[in-house]
N, C-alpha and C positions, 0 to 999 in steps of 0.2 A: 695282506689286506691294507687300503691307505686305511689312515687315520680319519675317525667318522666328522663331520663337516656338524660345527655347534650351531646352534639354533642365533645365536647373536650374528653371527657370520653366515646366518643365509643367505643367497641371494635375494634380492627383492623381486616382487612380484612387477609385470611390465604393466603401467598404469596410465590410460587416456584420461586427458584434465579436458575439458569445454569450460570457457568461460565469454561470459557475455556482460565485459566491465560498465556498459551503459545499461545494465538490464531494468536499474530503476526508475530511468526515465524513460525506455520502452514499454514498461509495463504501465505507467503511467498516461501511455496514448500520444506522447509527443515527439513531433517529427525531429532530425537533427537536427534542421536548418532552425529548431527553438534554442535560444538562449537560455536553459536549466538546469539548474541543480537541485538535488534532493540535501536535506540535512537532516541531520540524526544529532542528536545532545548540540544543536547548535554549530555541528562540524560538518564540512560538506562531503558526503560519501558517497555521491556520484554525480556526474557532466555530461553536457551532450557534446557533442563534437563541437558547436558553434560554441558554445560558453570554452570551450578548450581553446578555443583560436582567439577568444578575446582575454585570455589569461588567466582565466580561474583555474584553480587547480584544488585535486581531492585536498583534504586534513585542513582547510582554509575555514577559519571560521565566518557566519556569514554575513558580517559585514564585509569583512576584507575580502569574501567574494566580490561584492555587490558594488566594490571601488573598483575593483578591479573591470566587471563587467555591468556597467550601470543598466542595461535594458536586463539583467537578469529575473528571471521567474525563478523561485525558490517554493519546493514544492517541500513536504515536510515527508520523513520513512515512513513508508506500510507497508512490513514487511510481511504483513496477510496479503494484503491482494498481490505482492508480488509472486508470493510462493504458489497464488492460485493460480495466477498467470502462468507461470515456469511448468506447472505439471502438465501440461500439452505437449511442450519441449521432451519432456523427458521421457513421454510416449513414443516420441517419435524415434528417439535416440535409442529408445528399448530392443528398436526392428534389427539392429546392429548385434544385439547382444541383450540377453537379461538380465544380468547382473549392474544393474546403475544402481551409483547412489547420489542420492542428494546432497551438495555439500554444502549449499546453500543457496537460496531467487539469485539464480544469475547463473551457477556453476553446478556442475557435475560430474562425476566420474565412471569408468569402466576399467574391469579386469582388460588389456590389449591381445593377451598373449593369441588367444582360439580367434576372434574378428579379424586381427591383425592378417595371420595366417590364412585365411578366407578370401580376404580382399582384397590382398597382394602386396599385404608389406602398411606398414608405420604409416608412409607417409598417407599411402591409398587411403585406409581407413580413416586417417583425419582428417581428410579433404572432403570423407563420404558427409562423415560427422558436421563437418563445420555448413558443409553444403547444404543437412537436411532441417540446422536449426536456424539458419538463411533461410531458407524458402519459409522454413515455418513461421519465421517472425515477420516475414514479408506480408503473408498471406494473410494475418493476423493484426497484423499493427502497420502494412504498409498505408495505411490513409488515416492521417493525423485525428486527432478526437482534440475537439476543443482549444484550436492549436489555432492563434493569431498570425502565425504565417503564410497557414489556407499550404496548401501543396509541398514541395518540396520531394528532394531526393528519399528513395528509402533506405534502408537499415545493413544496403547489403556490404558484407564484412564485420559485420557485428561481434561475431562469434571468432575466438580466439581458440586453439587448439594446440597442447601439449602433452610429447609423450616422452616417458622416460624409464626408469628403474625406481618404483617407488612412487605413492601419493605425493611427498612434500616436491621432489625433484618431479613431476606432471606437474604441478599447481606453479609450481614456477616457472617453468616452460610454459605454459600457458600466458602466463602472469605476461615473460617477454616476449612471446610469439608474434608478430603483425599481421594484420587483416589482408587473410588471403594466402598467408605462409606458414604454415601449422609447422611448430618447433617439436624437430626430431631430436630426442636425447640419443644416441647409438648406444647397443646393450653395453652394459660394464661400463660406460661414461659419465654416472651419474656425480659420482665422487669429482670428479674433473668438471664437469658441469657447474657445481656449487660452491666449486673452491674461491672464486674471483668474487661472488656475493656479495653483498654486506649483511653482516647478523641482522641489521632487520627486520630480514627477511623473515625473522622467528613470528617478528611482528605483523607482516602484512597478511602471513596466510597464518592466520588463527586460528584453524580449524582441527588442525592436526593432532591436537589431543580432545578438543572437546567430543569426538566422535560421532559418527552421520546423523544426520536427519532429513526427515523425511519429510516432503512439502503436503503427503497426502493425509499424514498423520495427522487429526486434528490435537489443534492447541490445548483441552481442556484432556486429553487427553492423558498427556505428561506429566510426571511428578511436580508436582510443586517446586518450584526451584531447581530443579536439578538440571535441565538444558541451560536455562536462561542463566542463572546463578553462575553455576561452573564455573561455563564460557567466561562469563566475566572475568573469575577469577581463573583462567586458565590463562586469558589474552593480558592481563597484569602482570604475570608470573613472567612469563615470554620478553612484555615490555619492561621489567625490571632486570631482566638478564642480559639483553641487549645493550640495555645503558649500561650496566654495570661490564660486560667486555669489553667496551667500547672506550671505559674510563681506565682499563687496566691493559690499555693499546691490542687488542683481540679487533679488529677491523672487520675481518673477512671468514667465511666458513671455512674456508681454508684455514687459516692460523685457526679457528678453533677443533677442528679435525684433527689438527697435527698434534695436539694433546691427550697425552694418554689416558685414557678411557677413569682409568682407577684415580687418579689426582683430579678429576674432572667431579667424580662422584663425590671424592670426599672433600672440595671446594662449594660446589654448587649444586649437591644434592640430587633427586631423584627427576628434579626439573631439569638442571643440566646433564643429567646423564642422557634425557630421554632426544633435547636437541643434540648432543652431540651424537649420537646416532644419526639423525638425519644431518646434520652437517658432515655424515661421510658418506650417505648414498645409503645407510641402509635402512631397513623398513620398518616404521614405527608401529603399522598396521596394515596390513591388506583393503583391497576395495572393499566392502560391504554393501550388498545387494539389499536395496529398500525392498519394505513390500509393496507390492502393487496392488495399490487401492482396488477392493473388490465392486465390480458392478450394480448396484441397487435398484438400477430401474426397472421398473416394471411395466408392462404393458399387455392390452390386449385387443385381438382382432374381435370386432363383431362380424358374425357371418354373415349377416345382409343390414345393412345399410339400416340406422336406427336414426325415425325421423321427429321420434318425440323427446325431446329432452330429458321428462323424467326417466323414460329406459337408458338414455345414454347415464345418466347421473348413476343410476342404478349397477349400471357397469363399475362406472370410477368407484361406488362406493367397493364394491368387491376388491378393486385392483389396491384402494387405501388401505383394506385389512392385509391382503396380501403384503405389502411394503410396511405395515406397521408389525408384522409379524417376524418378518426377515430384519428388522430393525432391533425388535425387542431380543429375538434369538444372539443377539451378539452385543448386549445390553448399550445400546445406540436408542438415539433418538432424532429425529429428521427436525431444522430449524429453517429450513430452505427450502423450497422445493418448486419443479417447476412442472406445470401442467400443459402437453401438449396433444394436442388434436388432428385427426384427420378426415377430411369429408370427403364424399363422392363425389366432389366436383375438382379433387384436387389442390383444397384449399388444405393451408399447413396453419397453426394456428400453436403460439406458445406464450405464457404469461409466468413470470416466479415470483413466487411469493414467498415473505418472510414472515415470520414467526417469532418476536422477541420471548423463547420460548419453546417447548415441546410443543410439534403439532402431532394429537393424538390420531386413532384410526378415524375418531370421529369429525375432529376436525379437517383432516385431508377433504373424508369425501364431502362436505358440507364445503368446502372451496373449488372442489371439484364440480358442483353442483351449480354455487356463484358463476365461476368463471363460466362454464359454459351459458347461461342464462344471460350473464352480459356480454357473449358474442353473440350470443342471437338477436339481442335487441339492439347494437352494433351494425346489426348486418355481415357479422365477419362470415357468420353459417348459413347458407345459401343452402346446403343439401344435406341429406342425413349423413351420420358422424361413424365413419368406416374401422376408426383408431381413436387407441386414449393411449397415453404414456404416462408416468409419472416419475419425474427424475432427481434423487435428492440430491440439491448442491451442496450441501453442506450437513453434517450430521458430528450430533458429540454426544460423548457419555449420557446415559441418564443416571443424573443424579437427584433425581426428583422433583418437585417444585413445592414451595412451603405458601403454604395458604398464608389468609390473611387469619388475626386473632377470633372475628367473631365470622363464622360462615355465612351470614347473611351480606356482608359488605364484599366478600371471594364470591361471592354466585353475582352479583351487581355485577362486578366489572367481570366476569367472563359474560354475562349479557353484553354488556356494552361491548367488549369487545369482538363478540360477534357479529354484531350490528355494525360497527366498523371495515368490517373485514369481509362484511355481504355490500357494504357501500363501495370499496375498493374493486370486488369483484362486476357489479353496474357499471362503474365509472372510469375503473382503472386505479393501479396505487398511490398515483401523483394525488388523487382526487382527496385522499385524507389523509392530513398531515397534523402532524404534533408537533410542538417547540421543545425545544433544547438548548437549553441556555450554555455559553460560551465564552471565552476571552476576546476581548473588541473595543477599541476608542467611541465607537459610536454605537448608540442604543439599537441599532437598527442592524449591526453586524454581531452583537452580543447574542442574538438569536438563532438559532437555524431550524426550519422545519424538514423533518422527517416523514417518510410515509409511514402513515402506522402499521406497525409490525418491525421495523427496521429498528436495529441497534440504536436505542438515544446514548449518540455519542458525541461530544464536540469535535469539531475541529482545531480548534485552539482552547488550549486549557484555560481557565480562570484564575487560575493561582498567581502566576507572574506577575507584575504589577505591568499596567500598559500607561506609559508616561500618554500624556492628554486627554487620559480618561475623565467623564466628567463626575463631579460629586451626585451621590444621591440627594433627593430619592429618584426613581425610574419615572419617566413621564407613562401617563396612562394611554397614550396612544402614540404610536409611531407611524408616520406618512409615509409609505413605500415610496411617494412621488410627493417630494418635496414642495409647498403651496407657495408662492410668489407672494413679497410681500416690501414691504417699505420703512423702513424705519429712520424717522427725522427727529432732528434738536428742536429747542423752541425757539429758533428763527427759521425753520420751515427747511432750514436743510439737509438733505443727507447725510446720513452720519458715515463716515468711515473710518477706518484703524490701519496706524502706519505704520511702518516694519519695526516700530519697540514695543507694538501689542498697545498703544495704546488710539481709544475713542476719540475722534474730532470735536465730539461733544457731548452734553449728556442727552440721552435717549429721551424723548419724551411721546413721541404720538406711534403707533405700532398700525398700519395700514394692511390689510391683508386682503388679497388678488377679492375682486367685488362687494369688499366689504367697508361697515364704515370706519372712521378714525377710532380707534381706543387710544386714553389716556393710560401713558404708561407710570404706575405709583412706583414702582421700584422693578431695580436690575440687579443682576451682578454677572458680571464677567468684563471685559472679554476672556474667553479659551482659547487660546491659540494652536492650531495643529498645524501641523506640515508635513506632510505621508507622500515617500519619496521624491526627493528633492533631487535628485540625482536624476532623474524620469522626467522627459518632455511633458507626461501626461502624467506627474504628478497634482496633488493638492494641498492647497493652501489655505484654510479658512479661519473666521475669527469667530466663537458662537458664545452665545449672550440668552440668560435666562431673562424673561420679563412679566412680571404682576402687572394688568390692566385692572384698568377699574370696570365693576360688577363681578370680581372674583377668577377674572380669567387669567390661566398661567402658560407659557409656549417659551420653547428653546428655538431660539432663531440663531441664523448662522449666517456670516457675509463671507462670500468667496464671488472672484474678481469684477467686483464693485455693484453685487447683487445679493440682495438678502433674501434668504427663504425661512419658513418654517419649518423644522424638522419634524416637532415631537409636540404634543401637546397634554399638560398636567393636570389630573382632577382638581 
């Protein structure tokens, strides 16, 4: 009998890597032909092809982007909508094989061996692979969203494809594969494959120990700390091992391969034990098979065509218990959802709503009820309503929701915010919006409105400090459309401010578009900003508080040799 083959000396499992290195600017809606980068702590963690051909490159922080490629758009990481985005992808990829995992918005993986076999070999299958998450991002994202350069080529070769002996040796065939040429590792080549490397490679695919995840898993989901935390402290671990063989001339996975296993451990411990394993091809982990998000929608036919609203509403309210039941059974609760309709005339009809918040049975079907009410007065419903659907986009634990201290101030705002949320349904969600106060040089970008029920979240944090911010206090009104106005010295002329920031004179009469002269008692500024300088279509302005006489106070601003009112002070 041979001698039995040990588990450290297995073979590895044959493992397809998908990766799509511009995934977060496709998930973003922007076409190639846009100049963007995303950033993350300030670092840039992904490009589009044009920002690559003007020089920017990943790990750049984003200034030294933004020198590099001055027309750049800098979009900031959200790694939620990307993961939202990516799970369409990974449906698609499922048809190949069941067993995907997510390895992170962008990439994924599969067990090769059984597909491979199927579809005629390595290469076959990563060509199916690469081709079906092409199409699908085509089909999806080939027509730019909010994209200043209107048209452009699409996406296609996005999608990068490696297969090898092993996760870490796929991820890095992947990593060097090019668009349109899916890197074959040949079986038993993985060790040869990795030898010529650079260890940083410990570095750039981080994944390797943190272990899968799953884009359909929701976030509230998870332990506290334990995804997010780890990883950090897994991808540290990695980047201090790297430096550290790097300082003690270990260059390449090779040279640290050729080190024997047991001096390895008792040098660098259980961390370098676990890359030297994969700096010789063998298997850290096998693929792991996500779960696949279970279906939630619900739906129901009416058998003849229902022309009265309340009966249709009467339906939804059913189809709400239904969904609220199947939700509760698996202690979830729906904070999204979207409501779709179908009439006898072939009209298709869908609206989502959010929920900052559990929407209970009660509330579904009482927006089930709205929305249809504000398609009929719409005009959207032309004929009785043949179909309801209700589809939860999003759903997370229930972990209950904590009242307010005195119950009569918690029954207030659930009135009110029902009232809200029957006005959205009239009007649509844009139609009622809340403020969210945010990070911004100017009083007017410090705010952003929300539709009510949507996450109040900013978009730039408030903590930072934003050099040109102005001193409080907040003006009590701000002019969405700045008022045209005049500000002269007291020889009747124009005041203007030359490139050391400083007044031609001092401010005296404040004129504003049809109105008459105010004597101006006191000022103080100028402010100077200057927001992208590097940019044709940046700005430059100089802004100036001023006291009028009878009590009136305004932030005025001169930019290229015209003054407006921004803001105006109680």
């Amino acid at each position: 009998m041979g001698q039995p083959v040990l588990p450290d000396e297995a073979a590895p499992t044959r493992a397809l890597v998908a990766h799509c290195p511009d995934w977060a600017v496709i998930a973003a809606g922007w076409p190639p032909t846009a100049k963007v980068a995303v950033v993350s702590a300030n670092r840039v963690v992904a490009l589009s092809p044009a920002a690559r051909e003007e020089g920017a490159r990943l790990g750049l922080r984003r200034r030294e982007a933004q020198a590099r490629c001055p027309a750049l758009e800098v979009l900031l990481s959200d790694l939620a909508a990307e993961a939202r985005c990516w799970e369409p992808v990974v449906s698609v990829v499922e048809a190949f094989a069941p067993g995907v995992e997510v390895l992170a918005p962008g990439r994924l993986a599969m067990a090769a061996r059984g597909p491979s076999r199927y579809f005629g070999g390595d290469a076959a299958l990563a060509a199916k692979v690469a081709g079906a998450v092409e199409g699908l991002v085509s089909s999806l994202f080939g027509s730019p969203v909010s994209s200043p350069e209107g048209g452009g080529k699409g996406w296609g070769g996005c999608c990068r494809v490696g297969v090898a002996d092993g996760l870490f040796a796929a991820a890095l065939a992947a990593q060097l594969a090019e668009a349109g040429e899916p890197r074959v590792v040949p079986a038993g080549g993985s060790a040869e494959f990795l030898a010529p490397l650079p260890v940083s490679a410990f570095v750039v695919l981080g994944y390797a120990e943190a272990g899968p995840r799953s884009s359909s898993q929701p976030k509230a989901a998870r332990r506290p700390g334990s995804s997010e935390q780890g990883e950090r402290r897994h991808v540290a671990e990695r980047e201090e091992l790297a430096n550290l063989l790097v300082r003690l001339g270990i260059r390449t996975l090779g040279d640290f391969a050729a080190l024997p296993a047991a001096s390895v451990l008792g040098r660098f411990g259980t961390v370098g034990l676990r890359a030297h394993r994969l700096a010789r091809g063998l298997e850290e982990r096998p693929v792991l098979a996500r779960a696949v998000p279970p279906d939630w929608k619900v739906s129901g036919e009416l058998g003849s065509p229902v022309g009265q609203l309340p009966a249709a509403a009467f339906v939804g309210k059913a189809l709400a218990d239904e969904l609220h039941a199947r939700l509760a059974s698996e202690g979830l609760v729906c904070t999204r959802l979207t409501i779709e309709a179908e009439t006898e005339n072939g009209e298709r009809l869908a609206r989502s709503w959010r929920h900052d918040g559990a929407l209970s049975a009660g509330a579904i079907g009482e927006r089930v009820r709205w929305q249809l009410e504000g398609w009929a007065q719409a005009g959207g419903v032309t004929a009785g309503v043949t179909k309801l659907a209700l589809v939860p986009e999003e759903v997370r634990p229930d972990d209950g929701r904590q009242l307010g201290f005195w119950g009569q101030g918690a029954d207030v705002a659930g009135r009110a915010a029902r009232a809200l949320a029957r006005v959205q349904g009239l009007l649509g969600p844009e139609a009622t919006l809340t403020a969210v106060l945010q990070g911004g040089r100017d009083h007017l970008e410090q705010v952003r409105l929300v539709p009510w029920g949507e996450p109040r979240e900013p978009l730039r944090p408030e903590a930072p400090p934003w050099p040109g911010r102005l001193p409080g206090p907040a003006p009590a009104l701000v002019h969405k459309c700045p008022l045209p106005a005049q500000v002269t010295d007291a020889g009747g002329q124009l005041v203007s401010v030359n490139s050391r920031g400083l007044p031609s004179g001092r401010p005296t009469t404040l004129v504003l578009e049809g109105g008459e002269p105010l004597a101006i008692e006191a000022w103080a500024g100028p402010w100077p900003l200057e927001e992208r300088w590097w940019d044709p279509h940046g700005r430059r302005r100089a802004r100036f508080q001023f006291c009028t006489a009878g009590g009136g106070a305004y932030l005025a601003a001169l930019e290229k040799g015209l003054w407006w009112v921004e803001a105006t002070y109680d």
